[in-house]
C-alpha positions in Angstrom: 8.6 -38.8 -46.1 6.2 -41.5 -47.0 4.7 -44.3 -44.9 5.9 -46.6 -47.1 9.1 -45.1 -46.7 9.1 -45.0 -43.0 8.2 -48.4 -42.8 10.8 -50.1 -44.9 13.5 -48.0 -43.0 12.5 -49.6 -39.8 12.4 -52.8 -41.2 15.7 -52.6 -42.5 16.7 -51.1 -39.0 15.3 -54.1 -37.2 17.1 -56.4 -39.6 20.7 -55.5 -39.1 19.4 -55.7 -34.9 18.5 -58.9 -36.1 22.1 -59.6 -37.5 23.9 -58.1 -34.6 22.1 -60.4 -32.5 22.9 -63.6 -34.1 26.6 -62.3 -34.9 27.5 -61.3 -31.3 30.6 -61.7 -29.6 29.4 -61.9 -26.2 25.6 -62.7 -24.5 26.0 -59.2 -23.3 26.4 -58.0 -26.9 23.7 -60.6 -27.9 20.9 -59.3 -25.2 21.2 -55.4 -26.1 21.1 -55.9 -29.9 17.7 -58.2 -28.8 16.3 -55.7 -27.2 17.2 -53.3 -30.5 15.3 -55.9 -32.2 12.1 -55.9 -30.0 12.0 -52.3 -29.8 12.2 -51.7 -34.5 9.4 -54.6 -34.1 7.5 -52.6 -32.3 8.0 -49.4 -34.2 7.1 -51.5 -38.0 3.9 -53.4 -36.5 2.7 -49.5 -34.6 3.3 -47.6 -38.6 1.5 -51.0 -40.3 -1.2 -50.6 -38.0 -1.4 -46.6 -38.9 -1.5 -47.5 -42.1 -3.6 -49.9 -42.0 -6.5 -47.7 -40.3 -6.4 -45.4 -43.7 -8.1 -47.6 -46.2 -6.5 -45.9 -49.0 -3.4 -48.3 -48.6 -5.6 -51.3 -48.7 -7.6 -53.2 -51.3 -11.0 -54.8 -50.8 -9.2 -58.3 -50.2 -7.6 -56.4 -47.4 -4.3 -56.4 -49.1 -1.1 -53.3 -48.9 -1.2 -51.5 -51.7 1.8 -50.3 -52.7 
Protein backbone atom coordinates (compact mmCIF):
# COMPACT_ATOMS: atom_id res chain seq x y z
CA UNK A 1 0.00 0.00 0.00
CA UNK A 2 1.14 3.43 -0.67
CA UNK A 3 1.98 6.28 1.73
CA UNK A 4 -0.26 8.35 0.26
CA UNK A 5 -2.69 5.70 0.74
CA UNK A 6 -1.93 5.03 4.25
CA UNK A 7 -2.17 8.53 5.06
CA UNK A 8 -5.53 9.42 3.69
CA UNK A 9 -6.94 6.28 5.44
CA UNK A 10 -5.93 7.64 8.74
CA UNK A 11 -7.19 10.86 8.04
CA UNK A 12 -10.48 9.59 7.20
CA UNK A 13 -10.22 7.41 10.36
CA UNK A 14 -9.51 10.36 12.56
CA UNK A 15 -12.42 12.21 10.90
CA UNK A 16 -15.38 9.98 11.65
CA UNK A 17 -13.46 10.08 15.63
CA UNK A 18 -13.94 13.48 15.04
CA UNK A 19 -17.75 13.03 14.23
CA UNK A 20 -18.29 10.53 17.04
CA UNK A 21 -17.06 13.06 19.29
CA UNK A 22 -19.16 15.95 18.44
CA UNK A 23 -22.31 13.50 17.88
CA UNK A 24 -22.11 11.69 21.31
CA UNK A 25 -24.71 10.78 23.49
CA UNK A 26 -23.09 10.83 26.67
CA UNK A 27 -19.48 12.76 27.99
CA UNK A 28 -18.45 9.18 28.43
CA UNK A 29 -19.13 8.43 24.83
CA UNK A 30 -17.66 12.02 24.00
CA UNK A 31 -14.15 11.40 26.03
CA UNK A 32 -13.28 7.83 24.32
CA UNK A 33 -14.11 8.93 20.77
CA UNK A 34 -11.53 12.14 21.85
CA UNK A 35 -9.08 10.06 22.72
CA UNK A 36 -9.70 7.98 19.16
CA UNK A 37 -9.14 11.30 17.81
CA UNK A 38 -5.84 12.18 19.49
CA UNK A 39 -4.44 8.85 18.92
CA UNK A 40 -5.32 8.91 14.32
CA UNK A 41 -3.74 12.55 14.89
CA UNK A 42 -0.87 11.14 16.03
CA UNK A 43 -0.65 8.32 13.56
CA UNK A 44 -1.26 11.10 10.21
CA UNK A 45 1.34 13.80 11.60
CA UNK A 46 4.14 10.34 12.49
CA UNK A 47 3.42 8.95 8.33
CA UNK A 48 3.62 13.03 7.15
CA UNK A 49 6.62 13.28 8.94
CA UNK A 50 7.99 9.78 7.27
CA UNK A 51 7.26 11.10 4.34
CA UNK A 52 8.38 14.10 4.65
CA UNK A 53 12.10 12.85 5.44
CA UNK A 54 12.13 11.22 1.70
CA UNK A 55 12.46 14.14 -0.52
CA UNK A 56 11.06 12.41 -3.34
CA UNK A 57 7.47 13.44 -2.11
CA UNK A 58 8.49 17.03 -1.86
CA UNK A 59 9.17 19.90 -4.24
CA UNK A 60 11.85 22.56 -3.87
CA UNK A 61 9.11 25.02 -2.39
CA UNK A 62 8.81 22.28 0.20
CA UNK A 63 5.45 21.34 -1.03
CA UNK A 64 3.63 17.29 -1.08
CA UNK A 65 3.72 16.02 -4.22
CA UNK A 66 1.18 13.95 -5.04
Amino acid sequence: MNSIFKVSYALQRQQRAVERTLYARSAEESMLASKWVDAWHRLVQARLDKMAESSRYIDSRGRFLH
